[in-house]
DSSP file (Angstrom, degrees, kcal/mol; ACC not computed):
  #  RESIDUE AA STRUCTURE BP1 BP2  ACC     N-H-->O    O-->H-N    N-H-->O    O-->H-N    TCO  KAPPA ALPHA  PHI   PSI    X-CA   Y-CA   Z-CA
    1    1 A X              0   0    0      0, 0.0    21,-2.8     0, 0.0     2,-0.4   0.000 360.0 360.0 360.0 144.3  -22.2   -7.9   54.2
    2    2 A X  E     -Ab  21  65A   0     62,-1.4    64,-2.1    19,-0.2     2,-0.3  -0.973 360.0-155.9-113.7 163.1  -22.4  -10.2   51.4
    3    3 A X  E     -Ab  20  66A   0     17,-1.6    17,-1.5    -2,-0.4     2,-0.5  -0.998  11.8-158.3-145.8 137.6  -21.9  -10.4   47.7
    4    4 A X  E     -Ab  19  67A   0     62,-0.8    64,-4.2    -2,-0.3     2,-0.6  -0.790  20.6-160.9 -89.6 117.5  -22.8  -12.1   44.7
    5    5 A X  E     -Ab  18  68A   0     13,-2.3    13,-0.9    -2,-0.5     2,-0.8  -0.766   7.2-164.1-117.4 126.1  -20.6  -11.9   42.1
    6    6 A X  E     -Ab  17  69A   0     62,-3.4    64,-4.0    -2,-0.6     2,-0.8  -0.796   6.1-177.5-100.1 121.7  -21.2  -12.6   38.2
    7    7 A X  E     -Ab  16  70A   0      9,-1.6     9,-0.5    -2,-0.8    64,-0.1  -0.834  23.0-169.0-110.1  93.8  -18.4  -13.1   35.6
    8    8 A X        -     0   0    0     -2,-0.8     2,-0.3    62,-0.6     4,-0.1  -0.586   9.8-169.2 -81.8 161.5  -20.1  -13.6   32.0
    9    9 A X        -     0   0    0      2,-0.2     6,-0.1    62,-0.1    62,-0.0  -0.809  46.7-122.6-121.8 176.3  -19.0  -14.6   28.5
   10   10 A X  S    S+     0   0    0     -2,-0.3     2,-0.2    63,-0.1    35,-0.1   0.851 109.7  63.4 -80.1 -22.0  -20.1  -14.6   25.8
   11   11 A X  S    S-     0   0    0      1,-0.1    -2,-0.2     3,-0.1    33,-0.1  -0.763  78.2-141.1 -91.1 139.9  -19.5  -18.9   25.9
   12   12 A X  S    S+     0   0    0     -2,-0.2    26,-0.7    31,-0.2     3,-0.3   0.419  98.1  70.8 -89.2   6.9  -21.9  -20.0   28.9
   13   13 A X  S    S+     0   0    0      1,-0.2    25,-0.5    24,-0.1    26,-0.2   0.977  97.0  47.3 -36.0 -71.9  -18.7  -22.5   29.7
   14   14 A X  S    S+     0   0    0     23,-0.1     2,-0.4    24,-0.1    -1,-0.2   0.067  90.5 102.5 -81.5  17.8  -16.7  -19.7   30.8
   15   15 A X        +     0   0    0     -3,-0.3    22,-1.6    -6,-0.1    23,-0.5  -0.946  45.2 169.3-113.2 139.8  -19.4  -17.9   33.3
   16   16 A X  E     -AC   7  36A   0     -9,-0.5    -9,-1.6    -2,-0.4    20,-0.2  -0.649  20.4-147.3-127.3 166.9  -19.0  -18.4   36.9
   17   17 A X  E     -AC   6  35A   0     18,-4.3    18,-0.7    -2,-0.2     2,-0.3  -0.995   4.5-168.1-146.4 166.3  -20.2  -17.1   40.2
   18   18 A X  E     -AC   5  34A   0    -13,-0.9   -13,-2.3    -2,-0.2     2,-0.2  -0.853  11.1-153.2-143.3 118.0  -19.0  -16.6   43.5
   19   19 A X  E     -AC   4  33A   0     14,-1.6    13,-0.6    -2,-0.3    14,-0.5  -0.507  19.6-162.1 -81.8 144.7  -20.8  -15.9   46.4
   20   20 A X  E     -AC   3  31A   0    -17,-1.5   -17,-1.6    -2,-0.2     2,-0.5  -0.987  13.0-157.4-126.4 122.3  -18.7  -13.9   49.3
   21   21 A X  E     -AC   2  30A   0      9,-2.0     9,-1.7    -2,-0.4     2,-0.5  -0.965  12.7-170.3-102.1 129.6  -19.4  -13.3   53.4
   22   22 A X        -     0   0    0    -21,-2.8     2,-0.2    -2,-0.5     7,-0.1  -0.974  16.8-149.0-116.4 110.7  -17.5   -9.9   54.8
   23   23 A X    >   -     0   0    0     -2,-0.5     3,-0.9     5,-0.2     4,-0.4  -0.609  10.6-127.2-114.5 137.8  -17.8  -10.3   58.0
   24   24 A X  T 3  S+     0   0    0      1,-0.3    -1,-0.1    -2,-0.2     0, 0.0   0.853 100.3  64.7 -65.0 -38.1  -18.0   -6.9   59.8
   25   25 A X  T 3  S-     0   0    0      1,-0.1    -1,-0.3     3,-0.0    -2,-0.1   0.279 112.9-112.6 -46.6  21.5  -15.3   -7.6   62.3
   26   26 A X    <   +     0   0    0     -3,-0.9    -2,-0.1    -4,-0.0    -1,-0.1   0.931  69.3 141.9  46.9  63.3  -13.0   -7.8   59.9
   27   27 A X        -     0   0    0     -4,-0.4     2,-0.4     1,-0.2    -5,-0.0   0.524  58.7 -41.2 -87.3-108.9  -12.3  -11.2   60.2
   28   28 A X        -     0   0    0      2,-0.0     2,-0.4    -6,-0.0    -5,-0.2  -0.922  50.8-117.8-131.4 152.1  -11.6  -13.5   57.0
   29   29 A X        -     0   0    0     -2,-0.4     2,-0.4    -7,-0.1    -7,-0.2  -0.710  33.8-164.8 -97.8 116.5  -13.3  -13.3   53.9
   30   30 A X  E     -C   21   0A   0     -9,-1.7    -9,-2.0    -2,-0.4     2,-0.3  -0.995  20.0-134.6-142.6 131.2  -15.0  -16.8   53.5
   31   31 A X  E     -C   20   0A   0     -2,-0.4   -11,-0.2   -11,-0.2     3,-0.2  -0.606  20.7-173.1 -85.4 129.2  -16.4  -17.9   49.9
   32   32 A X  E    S-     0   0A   0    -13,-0.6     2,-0.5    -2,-0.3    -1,-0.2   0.548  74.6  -0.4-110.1 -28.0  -20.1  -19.5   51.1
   33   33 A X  E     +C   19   0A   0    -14,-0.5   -14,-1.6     2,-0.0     2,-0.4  -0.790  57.4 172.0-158.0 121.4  -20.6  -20.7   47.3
   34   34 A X  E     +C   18   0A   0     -2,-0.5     2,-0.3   -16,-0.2   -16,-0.2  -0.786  20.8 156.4-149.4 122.1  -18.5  -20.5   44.0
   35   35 A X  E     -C   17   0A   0    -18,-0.7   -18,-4.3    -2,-0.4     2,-0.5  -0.783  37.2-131.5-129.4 164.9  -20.1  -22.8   40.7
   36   36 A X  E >>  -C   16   0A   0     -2,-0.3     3,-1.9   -20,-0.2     4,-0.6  -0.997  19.6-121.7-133.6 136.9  -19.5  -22.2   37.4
   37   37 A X  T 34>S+     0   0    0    -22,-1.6     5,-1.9    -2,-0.5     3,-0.4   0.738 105.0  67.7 -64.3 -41.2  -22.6  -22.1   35.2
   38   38 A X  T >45S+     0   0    0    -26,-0.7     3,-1.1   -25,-0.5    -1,-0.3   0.783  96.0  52.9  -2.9 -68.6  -21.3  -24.8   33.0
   39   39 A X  T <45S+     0   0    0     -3,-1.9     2,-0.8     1,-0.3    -1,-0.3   0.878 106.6  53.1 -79.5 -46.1  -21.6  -27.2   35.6
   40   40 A X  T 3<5S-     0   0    0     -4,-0.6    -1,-0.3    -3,-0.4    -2,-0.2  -0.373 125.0 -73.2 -79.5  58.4  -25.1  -26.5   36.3
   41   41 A X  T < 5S+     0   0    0     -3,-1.1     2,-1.1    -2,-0.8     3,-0.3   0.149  84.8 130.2  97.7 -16.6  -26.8  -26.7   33.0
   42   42 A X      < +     0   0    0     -5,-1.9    -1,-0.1     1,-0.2    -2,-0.1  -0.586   7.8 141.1-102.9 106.2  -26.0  -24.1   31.4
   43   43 A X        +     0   0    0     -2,-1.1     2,-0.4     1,-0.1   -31,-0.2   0.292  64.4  27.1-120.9 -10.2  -24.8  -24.7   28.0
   44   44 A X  S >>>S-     0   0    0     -3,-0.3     3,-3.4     1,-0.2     4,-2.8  -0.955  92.1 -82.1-167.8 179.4  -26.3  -21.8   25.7
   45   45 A X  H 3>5S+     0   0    0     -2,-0.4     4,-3.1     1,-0.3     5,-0.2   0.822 124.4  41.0 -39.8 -55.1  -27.5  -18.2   25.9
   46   46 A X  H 345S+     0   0    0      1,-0.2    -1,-0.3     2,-0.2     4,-0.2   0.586 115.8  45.4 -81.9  14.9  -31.2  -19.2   27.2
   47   47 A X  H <>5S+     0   0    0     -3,-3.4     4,-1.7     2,-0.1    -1,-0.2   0.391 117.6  57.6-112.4 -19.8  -30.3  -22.0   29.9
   48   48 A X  H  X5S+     0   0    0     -4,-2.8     4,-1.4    -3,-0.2     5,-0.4   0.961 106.7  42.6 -64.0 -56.0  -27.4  -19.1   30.9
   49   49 A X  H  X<S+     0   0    0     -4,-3.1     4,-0.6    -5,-0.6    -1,-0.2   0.692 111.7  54.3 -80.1  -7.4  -29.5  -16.8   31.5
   50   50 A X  H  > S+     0   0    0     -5,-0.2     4,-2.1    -4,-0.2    -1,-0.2   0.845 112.1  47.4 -66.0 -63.0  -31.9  -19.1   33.4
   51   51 A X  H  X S+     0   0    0     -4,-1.7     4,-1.0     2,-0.3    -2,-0.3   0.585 108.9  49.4 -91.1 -27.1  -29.4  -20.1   35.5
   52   52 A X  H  X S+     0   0    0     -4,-1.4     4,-2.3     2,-0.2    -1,-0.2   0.759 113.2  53.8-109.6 -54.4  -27.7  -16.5   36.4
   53   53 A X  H >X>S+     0   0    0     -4,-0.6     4,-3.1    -5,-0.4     3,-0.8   0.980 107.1  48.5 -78.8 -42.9  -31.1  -15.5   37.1
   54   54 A X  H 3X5S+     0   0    0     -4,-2.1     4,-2.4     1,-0.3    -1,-0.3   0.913 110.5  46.5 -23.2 -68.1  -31.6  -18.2   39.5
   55   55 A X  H 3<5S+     0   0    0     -4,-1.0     4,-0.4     1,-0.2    -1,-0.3   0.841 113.4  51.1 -72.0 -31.2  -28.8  -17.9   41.3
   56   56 A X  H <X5S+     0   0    0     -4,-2.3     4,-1.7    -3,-0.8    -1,-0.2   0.974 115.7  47.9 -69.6 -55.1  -29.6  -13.6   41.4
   57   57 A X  H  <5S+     0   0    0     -4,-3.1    -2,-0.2    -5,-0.2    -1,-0.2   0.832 111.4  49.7 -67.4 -11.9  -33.2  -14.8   42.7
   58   58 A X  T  <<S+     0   0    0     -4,-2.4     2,-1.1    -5,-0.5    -2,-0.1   0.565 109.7  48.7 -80.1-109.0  -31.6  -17.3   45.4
   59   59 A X  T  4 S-     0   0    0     -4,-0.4    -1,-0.2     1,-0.1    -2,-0.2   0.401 102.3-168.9   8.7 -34.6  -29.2  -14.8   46.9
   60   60 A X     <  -     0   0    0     -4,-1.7    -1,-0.1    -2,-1.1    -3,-0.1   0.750  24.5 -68.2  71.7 126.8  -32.0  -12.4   47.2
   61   61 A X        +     0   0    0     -3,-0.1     2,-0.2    -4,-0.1     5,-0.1  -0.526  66.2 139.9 -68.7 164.0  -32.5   -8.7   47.9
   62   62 A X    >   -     0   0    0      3,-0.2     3,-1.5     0, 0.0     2,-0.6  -0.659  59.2 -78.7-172.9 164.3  -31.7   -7.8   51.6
   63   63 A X  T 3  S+     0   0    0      1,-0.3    -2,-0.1    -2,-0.2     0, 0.0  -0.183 116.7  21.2 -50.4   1.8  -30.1   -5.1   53.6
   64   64 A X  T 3  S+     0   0    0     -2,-0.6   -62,-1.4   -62,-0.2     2,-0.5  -0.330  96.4 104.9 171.3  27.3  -26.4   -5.5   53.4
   65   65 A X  E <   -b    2   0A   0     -3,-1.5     2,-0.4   -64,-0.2   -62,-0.2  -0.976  40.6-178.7-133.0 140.5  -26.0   -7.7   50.1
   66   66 A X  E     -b    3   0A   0    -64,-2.1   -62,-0.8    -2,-0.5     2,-0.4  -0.976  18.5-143.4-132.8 130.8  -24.6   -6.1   46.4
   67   67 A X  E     -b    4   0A   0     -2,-0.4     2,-0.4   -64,-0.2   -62,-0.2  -0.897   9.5-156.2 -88.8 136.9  -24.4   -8.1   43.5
   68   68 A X  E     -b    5   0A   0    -64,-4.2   -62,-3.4    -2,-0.4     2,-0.5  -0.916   7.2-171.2-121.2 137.3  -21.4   -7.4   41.1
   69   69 A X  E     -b    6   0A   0     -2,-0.4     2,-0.7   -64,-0.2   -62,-0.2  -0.933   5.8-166.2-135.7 126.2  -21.7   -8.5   37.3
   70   70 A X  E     -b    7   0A   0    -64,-4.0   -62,-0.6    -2,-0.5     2,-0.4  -0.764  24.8-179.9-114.8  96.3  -18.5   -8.2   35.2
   71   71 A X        -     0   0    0     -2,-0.7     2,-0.2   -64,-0.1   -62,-0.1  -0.828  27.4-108.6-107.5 144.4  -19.8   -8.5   31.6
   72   72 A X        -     0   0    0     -2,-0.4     2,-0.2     1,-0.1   -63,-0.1  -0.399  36.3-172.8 -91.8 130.7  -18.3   -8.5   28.0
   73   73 A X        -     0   0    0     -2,-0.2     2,-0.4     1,-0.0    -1,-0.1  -0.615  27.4 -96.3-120.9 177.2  -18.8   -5.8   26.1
   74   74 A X        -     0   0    0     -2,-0.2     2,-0.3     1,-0.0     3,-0.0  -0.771  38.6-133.9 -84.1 125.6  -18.1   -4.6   22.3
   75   75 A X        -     0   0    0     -2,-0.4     2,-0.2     1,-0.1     3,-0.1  -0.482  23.0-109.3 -76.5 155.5  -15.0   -2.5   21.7
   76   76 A X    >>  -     0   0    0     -2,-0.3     4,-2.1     1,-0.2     3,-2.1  -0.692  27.7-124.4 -82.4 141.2  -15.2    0.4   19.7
   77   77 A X  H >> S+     0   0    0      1,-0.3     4,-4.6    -2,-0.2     3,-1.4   0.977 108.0  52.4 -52.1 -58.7  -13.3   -0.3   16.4
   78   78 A X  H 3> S+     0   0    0      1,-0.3     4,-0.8     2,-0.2    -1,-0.3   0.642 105.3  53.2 -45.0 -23.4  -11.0    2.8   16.8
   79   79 A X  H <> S+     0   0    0     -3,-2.1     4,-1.4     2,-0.2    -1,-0.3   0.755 108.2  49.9-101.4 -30.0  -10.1    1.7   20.0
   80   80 A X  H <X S+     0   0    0     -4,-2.1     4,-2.0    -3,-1.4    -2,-0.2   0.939 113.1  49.2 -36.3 -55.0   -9.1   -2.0   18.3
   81   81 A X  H  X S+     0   0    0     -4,-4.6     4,-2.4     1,-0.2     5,-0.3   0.941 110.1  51.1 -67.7 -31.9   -7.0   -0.2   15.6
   82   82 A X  H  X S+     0   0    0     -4,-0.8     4,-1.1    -5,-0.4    -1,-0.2   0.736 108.0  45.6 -97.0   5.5   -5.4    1.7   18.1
   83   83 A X  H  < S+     0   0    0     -4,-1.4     4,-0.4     2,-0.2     3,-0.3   0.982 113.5  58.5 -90.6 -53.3   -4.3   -1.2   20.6
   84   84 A X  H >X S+     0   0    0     -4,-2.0     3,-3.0     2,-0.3     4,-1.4   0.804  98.8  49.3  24.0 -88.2   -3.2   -3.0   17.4
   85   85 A X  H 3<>S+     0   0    0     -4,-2.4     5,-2.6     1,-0.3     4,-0.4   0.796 111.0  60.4 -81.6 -26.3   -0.6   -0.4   16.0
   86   86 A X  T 3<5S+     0   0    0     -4,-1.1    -1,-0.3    -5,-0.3    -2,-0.3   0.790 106.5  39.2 -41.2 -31.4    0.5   -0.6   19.6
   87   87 A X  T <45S+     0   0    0     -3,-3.0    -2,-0.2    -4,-0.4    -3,-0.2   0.914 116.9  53.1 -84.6 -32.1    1.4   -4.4   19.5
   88   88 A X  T  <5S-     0   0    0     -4,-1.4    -1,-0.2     2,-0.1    -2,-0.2   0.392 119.6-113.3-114.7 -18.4    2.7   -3.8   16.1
   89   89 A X  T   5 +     0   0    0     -4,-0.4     2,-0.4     1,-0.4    -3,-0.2   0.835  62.3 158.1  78.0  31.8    5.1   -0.8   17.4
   90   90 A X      < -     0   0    0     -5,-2.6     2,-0.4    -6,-0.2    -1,-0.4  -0.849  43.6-129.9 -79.6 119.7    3.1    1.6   15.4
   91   91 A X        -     0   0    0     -2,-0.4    -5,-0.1    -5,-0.0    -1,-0.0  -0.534  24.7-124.2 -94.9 145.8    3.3    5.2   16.7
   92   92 A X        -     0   0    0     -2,-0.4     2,-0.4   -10,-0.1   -10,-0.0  -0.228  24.4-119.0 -56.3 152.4   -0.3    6.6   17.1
   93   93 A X        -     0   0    0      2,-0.0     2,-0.9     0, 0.0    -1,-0.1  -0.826  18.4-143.4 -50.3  98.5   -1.0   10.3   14.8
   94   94 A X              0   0    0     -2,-0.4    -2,-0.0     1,-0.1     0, 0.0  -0.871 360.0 360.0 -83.9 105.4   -1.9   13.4   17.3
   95   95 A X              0   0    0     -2,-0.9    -1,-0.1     0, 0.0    -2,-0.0   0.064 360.0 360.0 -84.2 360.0   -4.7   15.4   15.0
């Protein structure tokens, strides 16, 4: 099996990839490609996303291969406040 894996930010600095072979005899897990977007051109959202998709169209659909994409999302405020009044040794209200 292989896998492509995509790590976003929201800065196209900080996005990497890593390409993976898992070889069915369970032998050793050997990284076939790992760049960081950065390094190949990509320096804001639309030459990021050019380059992501590249690398998604290189890699290719076939029988045994998954792509994994670990992307940054918006927290919900409520869940802000409440991590917060945790650091802050506030104890949370049960309503």
């Amino acid at each position: 099996m292989h896998s492509l894996g995509l790590d976003l930010s929201t800065d196209p600095r900080k996005a990497w990839w890593c390409e993976l072979s898992w070889p069915e005899d369970g032998g050793r897990l050997r990284v076939i490609d790992l760049g960081q977007a950065h390094a190949f051109g990509a320096r804001d959202d639309g030459s990021l996303v050019r380059t992501l998709a590249e690398r998604i169209v290189t890699f290719g659909p076939a029988a045994g291969r998954v792509v994994g994409i670990d992307a940054p999302i918006g927290w919900p405020q409520a869940f802000v406040d409440a991590i917060r009044d945790w650091a802050e040794g506030v104890r949370p209200r049960l309503e």
